[in-house]
N, C-alpha and C positions, 0 to 999 in steps of 0.2 A: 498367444496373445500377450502373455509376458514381459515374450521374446522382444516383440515388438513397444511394448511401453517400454523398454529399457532403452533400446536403440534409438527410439525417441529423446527419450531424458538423457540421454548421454552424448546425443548431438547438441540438444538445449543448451547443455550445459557447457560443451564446447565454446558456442557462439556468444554468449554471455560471458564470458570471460573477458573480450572485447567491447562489449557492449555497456552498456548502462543500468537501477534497483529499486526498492519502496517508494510506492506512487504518490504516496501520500506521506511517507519519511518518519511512517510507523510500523510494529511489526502487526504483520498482516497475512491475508495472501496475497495475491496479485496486484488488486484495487478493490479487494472485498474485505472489511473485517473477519479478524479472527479470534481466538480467546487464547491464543497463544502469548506467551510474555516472554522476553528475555533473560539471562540470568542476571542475579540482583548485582546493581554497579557495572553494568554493561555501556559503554557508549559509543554510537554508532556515528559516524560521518559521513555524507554519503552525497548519491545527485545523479540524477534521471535525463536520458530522453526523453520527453514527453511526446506522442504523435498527436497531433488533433483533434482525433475522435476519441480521445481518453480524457482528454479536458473539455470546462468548462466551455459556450461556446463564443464568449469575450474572446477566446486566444483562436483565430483564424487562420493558425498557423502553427507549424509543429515547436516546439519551444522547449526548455528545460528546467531542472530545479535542482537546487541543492537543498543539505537539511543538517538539524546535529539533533541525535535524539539520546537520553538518559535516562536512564533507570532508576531511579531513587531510590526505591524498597523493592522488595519480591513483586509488591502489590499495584506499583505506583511508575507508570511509562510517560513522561513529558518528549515533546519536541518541538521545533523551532524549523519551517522551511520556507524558501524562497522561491518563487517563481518568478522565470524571467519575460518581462513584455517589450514587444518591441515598439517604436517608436512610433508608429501610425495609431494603437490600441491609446496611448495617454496623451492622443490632438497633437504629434508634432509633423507638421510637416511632410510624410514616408519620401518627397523628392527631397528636402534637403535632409533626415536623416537617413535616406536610403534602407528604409527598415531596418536598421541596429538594434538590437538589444539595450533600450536605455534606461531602464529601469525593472521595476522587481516589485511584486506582490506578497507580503510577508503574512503568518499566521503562524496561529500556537497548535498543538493538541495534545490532546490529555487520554489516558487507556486508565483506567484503574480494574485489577478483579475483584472482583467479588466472589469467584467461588474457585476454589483449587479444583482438576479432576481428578475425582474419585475423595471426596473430602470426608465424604458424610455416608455416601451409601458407594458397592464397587462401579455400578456402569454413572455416576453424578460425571457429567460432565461440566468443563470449567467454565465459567461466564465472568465476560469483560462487561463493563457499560465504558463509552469514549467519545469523546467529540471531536473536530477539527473544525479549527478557524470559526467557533461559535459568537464572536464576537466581530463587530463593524462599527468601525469608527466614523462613515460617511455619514451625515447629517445627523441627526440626535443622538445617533448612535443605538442600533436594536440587536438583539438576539435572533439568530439566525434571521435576516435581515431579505426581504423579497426582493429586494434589490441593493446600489451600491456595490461597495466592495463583502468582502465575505464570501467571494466566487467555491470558494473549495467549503463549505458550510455542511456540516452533516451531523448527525447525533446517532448512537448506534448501541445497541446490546445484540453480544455476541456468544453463542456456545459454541465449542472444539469438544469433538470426544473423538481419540485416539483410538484402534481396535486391532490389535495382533492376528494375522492371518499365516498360520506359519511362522516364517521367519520374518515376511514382509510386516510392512506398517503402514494402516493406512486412517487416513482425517476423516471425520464427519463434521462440517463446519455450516453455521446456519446462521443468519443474521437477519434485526430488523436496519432498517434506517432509515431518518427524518431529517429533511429541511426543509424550508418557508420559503423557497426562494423561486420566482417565475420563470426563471430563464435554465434554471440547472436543478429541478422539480426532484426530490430524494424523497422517496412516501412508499416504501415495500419491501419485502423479501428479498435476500440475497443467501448466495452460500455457494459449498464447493466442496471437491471434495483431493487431498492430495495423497500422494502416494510416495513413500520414503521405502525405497528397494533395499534388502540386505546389502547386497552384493556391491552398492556405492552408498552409506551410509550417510554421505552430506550433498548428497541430491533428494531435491524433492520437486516431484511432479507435481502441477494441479492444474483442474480445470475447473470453474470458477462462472457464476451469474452473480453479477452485481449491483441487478437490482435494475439494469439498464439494457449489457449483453453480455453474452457469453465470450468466455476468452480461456486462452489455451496459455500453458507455458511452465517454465520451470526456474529453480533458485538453485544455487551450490554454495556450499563452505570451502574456501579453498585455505589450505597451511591453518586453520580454525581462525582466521580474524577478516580473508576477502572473500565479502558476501557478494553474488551475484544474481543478478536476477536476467530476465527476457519473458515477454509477455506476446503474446499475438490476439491483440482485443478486436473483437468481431471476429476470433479465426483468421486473419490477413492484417491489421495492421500493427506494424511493427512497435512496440514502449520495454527499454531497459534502462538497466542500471547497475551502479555496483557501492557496496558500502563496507565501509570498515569497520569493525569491530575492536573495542578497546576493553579489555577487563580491568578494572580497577581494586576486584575486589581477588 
């Protein structure tokens, strides 16, 4: 059985090298929170295939994003990403733009932890609280907004507890998540669970429910600064990426 998660994760990670990374253009798992953080002064640059059925359902078509995220403290993850829309989604024309890509969907996010693992007692695991894109500027402007813009809108606490099996390592990841919104409804449980093999130390496997469906896939470190990702959400549709890692500190 191993045998066989390895051969998996090692093709994963294969194909991700080519492919496209963070869904959301924070550290995570897949498209699920996690309570994992980066190290302190870490900055990431980065930008996704998006499939369809991983986004909001405004985007009727497969699209992408880019992001720049930083690290400020141990405790404290901001980021800044883009989503591209094409040209029938903002009323123009799709015969005379020919669905181009003409503009772009902008939001902030925020991770902070709050608990380190193993801070207080030895099995504590870590918990993040974070939002994304909790703010919309369309009409009065609301918090987590039922409609307008505010498409990627979500609020979340997150626990990670790591567990040694051997030499292997493997995640226990559990989340809630909340938004207000009619059209992209976030109100339940999510989690997953990943899997970091001795034998390729900057591969990690997960499989992953977030809250909507289940999804399969894996991340690599390549040379320690090109992050990869590849995702198969529903088990069949294809969302990657790849980000770069900057240490500053």
């Amino acid at each position: 059985m191993i045998k066989r998660i390895l051969i998996i994760g090692y093709i994963l990670s294969c194909h991700c090298m080519v492919s496209a990374q963070l869904t959301y253009g924070v550290t995570g798992l897949l498209h699920t929170p996690s309570a994992e953080m980066q190290k302190d002064k870490t900055v990431m640059i980065g930008g996704n295939f998006m499939n369809k059925e991983i986004t909001p359902p405004i985007w009727s078509y497969h699209t992408y994003n880019y992001f720049l995220n930083v690290t400020i403290f141990p405790w404290l993850e901001v980021a800044y990403t883009c989503t591209l829309f094409k040209s029938q989604t903002i009323g123009i024309d799709w015969k005379t733009g020919k669905g181009k890509f003409t503009n772009q969907d902008r939001y902030f996010s925020v991770r902070m932890r709050m608990l380190k693992e193993g801070q207080f007692l030895k099995y504590m695991p870590a918990v993040v609280v974070g939002a994304s894109d909790p703010f919309t500027e369309s009409g009065d402007g609301q918090i987590a907004s039922t409609q307008g813009n505010g498409y990627f809108s979500r609020f979340f606490v997150a626990a990670t507890k790591h567990i040694p099996v051997g030499k292997e390592k493997i995640g226990i990841h559990l989340s809630y998540l909340y938004n207000n919104r009619k059209d992209y409804s976030l109100n339940g449980m999510a989690g997953g669970i990943s899997y970091m093999p001795s034998i390729l130390s900057d591969l990690t496997v997960i499989a992953e429910y977030d809250s909507k469906n289940i999804a399969f896939g894996a991340t690599y470190l390549l040379f320690n600064h090109l992050h990869a990702q590849v995702e198969m959400q529903k088990m069949k549709y294809f969302t990657g990426g790849l980000t770069y890692k900057i240490y500053l500190k």
